[in-house]
N, C-alpha and C positions, 0 to 999 in steps of 0.2 A: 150907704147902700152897698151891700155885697156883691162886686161883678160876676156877671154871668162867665161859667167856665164852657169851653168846647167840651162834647160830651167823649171827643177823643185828644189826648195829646203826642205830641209828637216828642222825640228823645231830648233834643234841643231844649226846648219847653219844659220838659218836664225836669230838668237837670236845675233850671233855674227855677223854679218852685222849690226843687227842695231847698237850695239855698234860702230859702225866704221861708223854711219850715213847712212843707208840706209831707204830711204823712205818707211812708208807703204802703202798699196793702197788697199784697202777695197771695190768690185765689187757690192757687193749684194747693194738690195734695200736701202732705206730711212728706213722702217721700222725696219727692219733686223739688221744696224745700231745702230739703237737707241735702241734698246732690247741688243746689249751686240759688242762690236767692242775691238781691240787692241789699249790700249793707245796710241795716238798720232797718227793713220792710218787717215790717206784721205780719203774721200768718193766722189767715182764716179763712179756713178752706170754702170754697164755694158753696157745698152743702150745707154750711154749717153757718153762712153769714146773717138765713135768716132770724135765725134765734141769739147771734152772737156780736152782731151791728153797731148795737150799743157802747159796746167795747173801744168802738174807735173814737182818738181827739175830734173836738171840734171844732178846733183854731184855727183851723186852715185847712185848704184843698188834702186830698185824698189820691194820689195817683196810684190807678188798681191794674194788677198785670197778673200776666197767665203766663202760659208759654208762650203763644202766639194773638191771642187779641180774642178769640172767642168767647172765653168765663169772664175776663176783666170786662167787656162791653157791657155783658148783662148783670153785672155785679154792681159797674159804676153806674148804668141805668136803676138800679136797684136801691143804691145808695142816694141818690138824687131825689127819687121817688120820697124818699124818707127824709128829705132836708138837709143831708151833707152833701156840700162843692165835692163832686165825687167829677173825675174824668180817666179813662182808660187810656195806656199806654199804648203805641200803637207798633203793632208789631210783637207786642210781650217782650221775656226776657231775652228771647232770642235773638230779636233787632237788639236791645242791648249790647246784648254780648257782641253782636255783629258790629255794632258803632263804637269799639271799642270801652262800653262800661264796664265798671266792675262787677263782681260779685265775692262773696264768700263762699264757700262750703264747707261739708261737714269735715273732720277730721277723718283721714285716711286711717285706719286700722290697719298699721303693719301684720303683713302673712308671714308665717315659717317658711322657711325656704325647706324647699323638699328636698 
């Protein structure tokens, strides 16, 4: 039997999921993204998850994040509806960042100096 997931997790939690394979899924924009994301996260944008859902594994939990918790609740609400261990990060990537996680971003494009 597949345990029941909280339908929010907390940073702690959700660190040790991924150890054990849990997928990331990253809601916000394209831009948003590329300005600073969670190593290894999916990107599909919240508009676009409902046509695009399919897309994700289904071996494991799904931990869905925004910036701050708003698009990942209704997302991982969203995801659950449709049968994936879907649970939202709490706080988004900002508690992240706040608790010391990582992230990547895009490459800087060096400027001409004027």
């Amino acid at each position: 039997m597949t345990p029941v997931l909280p339908l929010e997790v907390e940073e702690e939690t959700a660190r040790h999921w991924s150890k054990d394979g849990a997928v990331w899924l990253d809601v916000r924009e394209r831009s948003e993204f590329e300005e600073k994301h969670i190593p290894g996260a999916l990107l599909i944008p919240i508009g676009e998850l409902a046509s695009r859902w399919r897309e994700l594994p289904v071996a494991g939990p799904v931990v869905v994040y925004c910036s701050a918790g708003s698009r990942s609740f209704r997302a991982a609400k969203f995801l659950r509806e449709h049968g994936l261990p879907a649970a939202a990060l709490v706080g988004g990537i900002n508690e992240w960042v706040a608790k010391g996680g990582s992230v990547d971003a895009a490459a800087l494009v060096p400027q001409p100096a004027n």
